[in-house]
Backbone as a chain_set.jsonl record, in Angstrom:
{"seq": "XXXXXXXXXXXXXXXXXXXXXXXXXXXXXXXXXXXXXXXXXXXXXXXXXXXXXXXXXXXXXXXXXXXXXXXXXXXXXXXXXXXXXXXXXXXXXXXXXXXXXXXXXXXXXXXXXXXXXXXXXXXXXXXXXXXXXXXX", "coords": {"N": [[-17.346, 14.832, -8.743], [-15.246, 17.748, -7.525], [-13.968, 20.136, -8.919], [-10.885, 21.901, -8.672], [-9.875, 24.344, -6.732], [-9.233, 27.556, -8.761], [-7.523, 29.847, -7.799], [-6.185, 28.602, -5.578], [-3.503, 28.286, -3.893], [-0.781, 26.781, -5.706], [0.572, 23.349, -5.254], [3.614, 22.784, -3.728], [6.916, 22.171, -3.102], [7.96, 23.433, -0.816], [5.03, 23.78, 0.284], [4.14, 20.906, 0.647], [6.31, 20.271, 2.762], [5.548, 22.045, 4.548], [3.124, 20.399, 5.444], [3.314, 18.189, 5.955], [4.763, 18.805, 8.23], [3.093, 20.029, 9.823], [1.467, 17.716, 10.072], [2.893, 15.902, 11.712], [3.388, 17.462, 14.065], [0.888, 17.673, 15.286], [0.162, 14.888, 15.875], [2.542, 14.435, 17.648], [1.482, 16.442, 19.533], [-0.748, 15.187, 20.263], [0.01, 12.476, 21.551], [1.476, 13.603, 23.672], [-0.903, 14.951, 25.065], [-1.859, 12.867, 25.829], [-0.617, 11.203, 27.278], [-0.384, 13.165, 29.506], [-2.663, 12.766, 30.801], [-3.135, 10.225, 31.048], [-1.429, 10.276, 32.945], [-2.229, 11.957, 34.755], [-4.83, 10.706, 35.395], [-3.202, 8.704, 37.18], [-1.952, 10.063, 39.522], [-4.575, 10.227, 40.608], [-5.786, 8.022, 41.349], [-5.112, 5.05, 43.983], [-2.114, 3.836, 45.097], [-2.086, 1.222, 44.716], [-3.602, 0.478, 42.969], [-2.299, 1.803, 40.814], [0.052, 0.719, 40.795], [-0.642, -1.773, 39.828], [-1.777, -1.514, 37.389], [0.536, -0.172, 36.106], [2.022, -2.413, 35.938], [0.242, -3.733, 33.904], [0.275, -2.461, 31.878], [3.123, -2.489, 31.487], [2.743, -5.721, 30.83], [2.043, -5.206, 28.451], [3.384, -4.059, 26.621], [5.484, -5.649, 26.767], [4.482, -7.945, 25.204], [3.624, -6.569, 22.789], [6.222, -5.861, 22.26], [7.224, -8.736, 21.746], [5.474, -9.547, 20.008], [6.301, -7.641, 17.559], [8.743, -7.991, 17.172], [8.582, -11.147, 16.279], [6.433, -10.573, 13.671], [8.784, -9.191, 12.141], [10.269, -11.323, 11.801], [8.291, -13.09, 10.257], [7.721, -11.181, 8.344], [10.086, -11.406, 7.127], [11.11, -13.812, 6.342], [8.217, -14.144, 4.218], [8.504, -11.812, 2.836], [10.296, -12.317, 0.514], [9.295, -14.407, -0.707], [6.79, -12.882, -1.567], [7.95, -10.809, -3.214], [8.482, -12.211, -5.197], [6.379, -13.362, -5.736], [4.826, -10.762, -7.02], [7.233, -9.737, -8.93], [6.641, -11.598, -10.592], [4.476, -11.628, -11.634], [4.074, -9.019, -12.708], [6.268, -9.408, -14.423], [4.59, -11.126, -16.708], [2.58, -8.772, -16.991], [4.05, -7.298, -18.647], [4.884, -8.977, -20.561], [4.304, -10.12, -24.079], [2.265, -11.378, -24.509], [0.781, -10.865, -21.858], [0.331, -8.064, -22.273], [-1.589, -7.954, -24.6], [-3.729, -9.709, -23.779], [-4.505, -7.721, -21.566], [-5.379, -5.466, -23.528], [-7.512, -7.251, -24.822], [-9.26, -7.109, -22.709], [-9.881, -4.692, -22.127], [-12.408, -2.4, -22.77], [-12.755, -0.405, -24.412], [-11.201, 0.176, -26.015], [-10.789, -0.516, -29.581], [-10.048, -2.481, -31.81], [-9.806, -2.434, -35.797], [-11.357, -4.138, -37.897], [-10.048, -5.642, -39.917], [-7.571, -5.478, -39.46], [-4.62, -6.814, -38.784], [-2.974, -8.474, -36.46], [0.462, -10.294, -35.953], [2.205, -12.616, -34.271], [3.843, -14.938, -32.454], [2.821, -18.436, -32.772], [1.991, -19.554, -30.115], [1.623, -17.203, -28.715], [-0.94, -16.133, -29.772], [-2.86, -18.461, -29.914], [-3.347, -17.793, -27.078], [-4.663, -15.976, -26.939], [-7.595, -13.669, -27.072], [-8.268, -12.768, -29.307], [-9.732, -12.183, -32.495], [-8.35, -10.334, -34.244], [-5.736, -11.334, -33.779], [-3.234, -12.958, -34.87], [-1.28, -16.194, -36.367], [2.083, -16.284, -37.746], [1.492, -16.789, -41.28]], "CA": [[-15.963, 15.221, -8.603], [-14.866, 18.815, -7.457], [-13.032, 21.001, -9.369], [-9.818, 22.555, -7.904], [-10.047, 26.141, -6.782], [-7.904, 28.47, -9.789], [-7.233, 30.75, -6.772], [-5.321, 28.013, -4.871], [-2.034, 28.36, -4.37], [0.243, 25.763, -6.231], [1.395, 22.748, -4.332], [5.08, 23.367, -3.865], [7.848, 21.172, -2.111], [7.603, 23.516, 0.54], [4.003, 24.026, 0.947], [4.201, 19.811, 1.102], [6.874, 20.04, 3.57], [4.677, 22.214, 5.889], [1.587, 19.88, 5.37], [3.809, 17.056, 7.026], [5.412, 19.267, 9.575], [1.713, 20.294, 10.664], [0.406, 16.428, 10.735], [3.64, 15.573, 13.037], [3.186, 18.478, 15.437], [-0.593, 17.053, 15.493], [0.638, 13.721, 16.16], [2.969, 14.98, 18.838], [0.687, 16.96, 20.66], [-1.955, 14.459, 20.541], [0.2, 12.161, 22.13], [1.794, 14.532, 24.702], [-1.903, 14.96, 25.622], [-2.716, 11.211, 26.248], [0.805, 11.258, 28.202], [-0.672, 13.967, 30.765], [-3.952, 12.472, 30.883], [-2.672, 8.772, 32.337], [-0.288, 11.266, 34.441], [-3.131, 13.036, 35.795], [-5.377, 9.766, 36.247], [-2.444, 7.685, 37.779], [-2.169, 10.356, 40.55], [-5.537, 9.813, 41.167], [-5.473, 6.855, 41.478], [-4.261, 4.639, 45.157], [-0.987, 3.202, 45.082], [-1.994, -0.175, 44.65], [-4.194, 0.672, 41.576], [-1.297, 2.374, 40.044], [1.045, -0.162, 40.323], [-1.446, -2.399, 38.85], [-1.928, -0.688, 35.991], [1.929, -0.294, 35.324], [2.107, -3.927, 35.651], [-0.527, -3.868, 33.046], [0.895, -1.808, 30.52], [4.719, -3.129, 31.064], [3.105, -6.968, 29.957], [1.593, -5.42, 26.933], [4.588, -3.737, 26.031], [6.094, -6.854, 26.28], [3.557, -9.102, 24.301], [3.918, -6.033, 21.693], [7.534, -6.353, 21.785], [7.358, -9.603, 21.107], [4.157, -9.535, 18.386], [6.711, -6.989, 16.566], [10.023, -9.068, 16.69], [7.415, -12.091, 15.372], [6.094, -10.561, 12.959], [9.791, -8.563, 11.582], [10.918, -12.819, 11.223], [7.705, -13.336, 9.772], [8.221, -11.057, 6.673], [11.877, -11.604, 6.759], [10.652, -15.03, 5.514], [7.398, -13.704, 3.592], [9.209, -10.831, 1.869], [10.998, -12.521, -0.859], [8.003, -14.967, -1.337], [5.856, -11.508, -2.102], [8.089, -10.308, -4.063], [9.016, -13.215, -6.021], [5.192, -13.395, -6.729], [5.273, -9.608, -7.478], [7.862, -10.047, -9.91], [6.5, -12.987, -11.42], [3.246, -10.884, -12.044], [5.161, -7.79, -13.672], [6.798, -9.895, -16.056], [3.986, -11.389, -17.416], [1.776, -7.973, -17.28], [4.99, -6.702, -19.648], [4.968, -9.762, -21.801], [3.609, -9.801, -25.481], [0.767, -12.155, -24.121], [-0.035, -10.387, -21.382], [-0.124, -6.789, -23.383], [-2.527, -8.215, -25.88], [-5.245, -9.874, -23.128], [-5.01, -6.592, -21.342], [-5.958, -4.653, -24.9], [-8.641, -7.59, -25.383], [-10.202, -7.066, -21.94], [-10.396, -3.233, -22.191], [-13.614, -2.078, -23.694], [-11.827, 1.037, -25.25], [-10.008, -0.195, -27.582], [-11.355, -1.309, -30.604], [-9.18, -3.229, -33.257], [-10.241, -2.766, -36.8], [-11.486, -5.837, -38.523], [-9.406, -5.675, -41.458], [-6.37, -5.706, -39.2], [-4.033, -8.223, -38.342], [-1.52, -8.458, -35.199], [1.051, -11.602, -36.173], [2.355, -12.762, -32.981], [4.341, -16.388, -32.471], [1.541, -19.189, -32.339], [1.438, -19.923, -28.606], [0.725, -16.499, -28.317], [-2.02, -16.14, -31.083], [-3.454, -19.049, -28.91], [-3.365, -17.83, -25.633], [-5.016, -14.331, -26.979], [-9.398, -14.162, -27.735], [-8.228, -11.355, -29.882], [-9.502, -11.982, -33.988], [-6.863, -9.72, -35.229], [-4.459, -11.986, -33.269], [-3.365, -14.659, -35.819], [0.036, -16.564, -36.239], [2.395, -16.048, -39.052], [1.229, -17.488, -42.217]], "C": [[-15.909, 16.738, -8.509], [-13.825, 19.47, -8.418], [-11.969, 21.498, -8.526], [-9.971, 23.854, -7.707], [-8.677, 26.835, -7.582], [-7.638, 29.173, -8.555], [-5.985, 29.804, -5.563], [-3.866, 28.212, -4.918], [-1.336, 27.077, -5.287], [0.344, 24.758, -5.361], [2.945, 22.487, -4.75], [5.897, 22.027, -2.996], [7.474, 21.799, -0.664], [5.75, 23.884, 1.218], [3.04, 22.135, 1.889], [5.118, 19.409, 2.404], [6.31, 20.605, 5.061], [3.803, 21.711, 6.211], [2.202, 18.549, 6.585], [4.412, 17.327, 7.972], [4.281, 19.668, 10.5], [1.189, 19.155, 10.806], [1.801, 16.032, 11.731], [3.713, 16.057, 13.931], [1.794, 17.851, 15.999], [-0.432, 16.168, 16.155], [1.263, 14.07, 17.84], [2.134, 15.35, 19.751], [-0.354, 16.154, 21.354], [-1.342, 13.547, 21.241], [1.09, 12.707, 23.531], [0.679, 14.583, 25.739], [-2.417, 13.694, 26.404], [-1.46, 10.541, 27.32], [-0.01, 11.998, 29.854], [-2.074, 13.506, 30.937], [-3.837, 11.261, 31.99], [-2.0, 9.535, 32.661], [-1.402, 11.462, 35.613], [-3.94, 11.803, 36.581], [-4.76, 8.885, 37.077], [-2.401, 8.726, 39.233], [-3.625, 10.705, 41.304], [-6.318, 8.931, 42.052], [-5.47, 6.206, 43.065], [-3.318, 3.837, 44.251], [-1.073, 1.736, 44.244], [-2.987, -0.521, 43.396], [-3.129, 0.705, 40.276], [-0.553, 1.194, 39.652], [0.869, -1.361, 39.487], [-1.832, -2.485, 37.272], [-0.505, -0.52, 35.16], [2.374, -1.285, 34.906], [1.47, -4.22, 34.472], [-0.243, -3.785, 31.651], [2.411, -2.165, 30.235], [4.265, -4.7, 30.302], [3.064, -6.689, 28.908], [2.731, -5.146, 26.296], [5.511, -5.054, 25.733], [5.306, -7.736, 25.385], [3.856, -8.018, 22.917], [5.08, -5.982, 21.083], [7.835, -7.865, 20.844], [6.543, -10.194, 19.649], [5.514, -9.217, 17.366], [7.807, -7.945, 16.218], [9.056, -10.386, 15.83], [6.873, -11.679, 13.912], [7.279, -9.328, 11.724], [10.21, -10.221, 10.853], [10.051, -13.056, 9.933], [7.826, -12.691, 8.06], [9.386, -10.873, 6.04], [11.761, -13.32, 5.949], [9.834, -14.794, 4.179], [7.675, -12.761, 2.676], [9.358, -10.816, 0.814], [9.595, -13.441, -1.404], [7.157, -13.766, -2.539], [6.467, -11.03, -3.256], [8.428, -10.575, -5.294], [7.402, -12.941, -6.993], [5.26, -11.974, -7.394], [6.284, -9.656, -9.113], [7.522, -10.709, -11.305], [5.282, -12.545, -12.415], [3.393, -9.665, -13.086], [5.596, -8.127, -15.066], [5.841, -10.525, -16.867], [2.953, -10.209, -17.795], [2.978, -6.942, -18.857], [5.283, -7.533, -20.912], [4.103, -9.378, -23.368], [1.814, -10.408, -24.861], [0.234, -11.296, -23.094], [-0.402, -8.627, -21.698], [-1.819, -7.238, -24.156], [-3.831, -9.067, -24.673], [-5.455, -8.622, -22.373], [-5.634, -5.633, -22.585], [-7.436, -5.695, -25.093], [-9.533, -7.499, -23.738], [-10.408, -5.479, -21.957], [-11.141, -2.866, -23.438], [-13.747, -1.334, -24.543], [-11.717, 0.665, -26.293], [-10.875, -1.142, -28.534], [-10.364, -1.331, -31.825], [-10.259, -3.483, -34.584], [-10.501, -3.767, -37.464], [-10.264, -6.376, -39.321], [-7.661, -5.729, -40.63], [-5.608, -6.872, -38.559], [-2.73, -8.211, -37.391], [-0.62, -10.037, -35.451], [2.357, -11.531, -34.999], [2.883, -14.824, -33.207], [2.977, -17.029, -32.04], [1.087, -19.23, -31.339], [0.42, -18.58, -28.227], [-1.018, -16.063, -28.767], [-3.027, -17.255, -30.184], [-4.252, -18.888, -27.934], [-4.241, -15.868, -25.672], [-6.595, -14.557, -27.93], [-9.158, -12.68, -28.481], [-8.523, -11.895, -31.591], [-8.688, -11.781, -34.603], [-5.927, -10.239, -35.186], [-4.145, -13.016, -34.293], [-1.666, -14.731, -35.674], [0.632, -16.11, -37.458], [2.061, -17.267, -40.214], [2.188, -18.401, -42.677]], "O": [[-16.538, 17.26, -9.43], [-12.707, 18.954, -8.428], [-12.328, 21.479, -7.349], [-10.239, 24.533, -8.698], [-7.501, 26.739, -7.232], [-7.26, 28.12, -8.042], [-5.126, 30.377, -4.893], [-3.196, 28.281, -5.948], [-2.212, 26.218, -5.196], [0.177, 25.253, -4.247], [3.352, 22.086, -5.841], [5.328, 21.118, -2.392], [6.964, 21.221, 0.296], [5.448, 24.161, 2.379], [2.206, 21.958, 2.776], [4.819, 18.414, 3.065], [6.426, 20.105, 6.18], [3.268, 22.15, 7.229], [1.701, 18.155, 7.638], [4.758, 16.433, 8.744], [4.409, 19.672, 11.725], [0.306, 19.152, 11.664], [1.363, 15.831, 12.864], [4.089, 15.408, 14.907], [1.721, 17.571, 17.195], [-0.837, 16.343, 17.305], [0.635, 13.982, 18.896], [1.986, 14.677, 20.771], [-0.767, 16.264, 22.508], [-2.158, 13.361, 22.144], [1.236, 11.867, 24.419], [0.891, 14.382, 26.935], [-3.196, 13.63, 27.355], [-1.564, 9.506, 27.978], [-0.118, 11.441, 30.947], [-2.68, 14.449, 31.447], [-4.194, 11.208, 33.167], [-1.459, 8.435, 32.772], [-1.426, 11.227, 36.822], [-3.929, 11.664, 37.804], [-5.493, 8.194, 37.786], [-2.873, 8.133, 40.203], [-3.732, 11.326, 42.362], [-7.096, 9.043, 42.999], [-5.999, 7.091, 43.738], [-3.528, 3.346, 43.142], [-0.303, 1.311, 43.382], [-3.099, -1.658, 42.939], [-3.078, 0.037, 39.243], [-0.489, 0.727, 38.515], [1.684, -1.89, 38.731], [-2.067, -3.331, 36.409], [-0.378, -0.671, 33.945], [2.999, -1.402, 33.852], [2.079, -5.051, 33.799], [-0.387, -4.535, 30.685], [2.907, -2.165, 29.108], [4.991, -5.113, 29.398], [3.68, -7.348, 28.071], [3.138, -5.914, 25.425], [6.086, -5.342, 24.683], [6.099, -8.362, 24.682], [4.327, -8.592, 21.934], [5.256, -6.019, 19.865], [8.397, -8.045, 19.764], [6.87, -10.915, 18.706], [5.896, -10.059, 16.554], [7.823, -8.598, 15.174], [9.004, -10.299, 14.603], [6.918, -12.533, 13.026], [6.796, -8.763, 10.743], [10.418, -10.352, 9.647], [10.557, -13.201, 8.82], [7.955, -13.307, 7.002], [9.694, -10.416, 4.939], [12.481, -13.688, 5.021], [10.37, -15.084, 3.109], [7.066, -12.845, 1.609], [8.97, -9.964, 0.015], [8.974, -13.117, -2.416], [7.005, -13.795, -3.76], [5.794, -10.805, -4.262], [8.64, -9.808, -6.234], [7.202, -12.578, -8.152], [5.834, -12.008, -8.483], [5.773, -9.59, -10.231], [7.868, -10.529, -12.472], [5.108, -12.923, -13.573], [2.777, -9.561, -14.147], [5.475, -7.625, -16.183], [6.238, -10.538, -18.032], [2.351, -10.415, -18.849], [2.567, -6.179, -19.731], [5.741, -7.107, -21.973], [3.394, -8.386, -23.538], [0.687, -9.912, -24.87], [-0.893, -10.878, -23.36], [-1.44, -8.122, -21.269], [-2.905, -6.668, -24.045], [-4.99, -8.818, -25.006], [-6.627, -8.25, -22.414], [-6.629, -5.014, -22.208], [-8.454, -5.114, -25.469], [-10.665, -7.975, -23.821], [-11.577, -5.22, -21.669], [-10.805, -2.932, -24.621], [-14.625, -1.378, -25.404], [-12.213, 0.935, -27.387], [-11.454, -2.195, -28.268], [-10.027, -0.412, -32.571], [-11.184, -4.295, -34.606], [-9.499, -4.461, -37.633], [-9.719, -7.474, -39.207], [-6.676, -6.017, -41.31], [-6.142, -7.743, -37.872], [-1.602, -7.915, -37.783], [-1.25, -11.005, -35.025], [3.214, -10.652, -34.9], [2.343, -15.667, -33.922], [2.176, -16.512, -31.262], [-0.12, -19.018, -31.216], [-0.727, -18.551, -27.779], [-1.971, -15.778, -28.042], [-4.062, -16.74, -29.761], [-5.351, -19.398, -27.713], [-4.317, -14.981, -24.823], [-6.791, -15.22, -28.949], [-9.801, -11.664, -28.215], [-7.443, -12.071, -32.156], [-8.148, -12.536, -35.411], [-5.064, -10.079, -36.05], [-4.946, -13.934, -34.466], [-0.922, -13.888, -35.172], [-0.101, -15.561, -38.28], [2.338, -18.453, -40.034], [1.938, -19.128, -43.639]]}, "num_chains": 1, "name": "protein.A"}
């Protein structure tokens, strides 16, 4: 791992706002460039190449048109699924149970013998934690 250079400037709002105004000019230019490039090779080209080629690139545009609309339905369906699971995952990583198997799978943490976590049965159960016990 590198160290940071002390000499660096700060990162600032605006020294972040020029970092993304210099990768979109990049962007830009780079496609500006790939613009005058098929320019330059299309008048190279004969006629009957060209038009070939436009034909070419208008189906894809269309097959991409249609990929994108396809796949906008697709997670207009898939969306809530995701986020349902999402959700569903959250609330149990915030639960008591799932607190206490994250603490017994991290290698860190070490629970004193002598101590005792009292936790409703199911959970006491559902947890390979010693300290875990139910109320007496």
């Amino acid at each position: 791992m590198t160290m940071p250079d002390p000499n660096a400037p700060p990162l600032t709002p605006v020294t972040t706002l020029r970092n993304q105004i210099d990768a979109a000019t990049r962007h830009l230019v780079t496609a500006g460039g790939t613009a005058f490039t098929i320019l330059g090779a299309l008048a190279l080209l004969p006629p009957d190449k060209v038009m070939l080629l436009i034909n070419t690139l208008q189906d894809a545009g269309t097959h991409l048109t249609a990929l994108t609309g396809d796949i906008g339905v697709l997670i207009t369906v898939l969306g809530p699924i995701v986020v349902g699971f999402a959700i569903k995952g959250a609330t149990f990583a915030a639960s008591l149970k799932g607190q206490l198997r994250s603490i017994a799978r991290n290698p860190d943490v070490v629970i004193p013998p002598q101590s005792k976590i009292i936790v409703p049965p199911p959970v006491a159960a559902a947890v390979p934690i010693p300290q875990v016990v139910p109320p007496s």
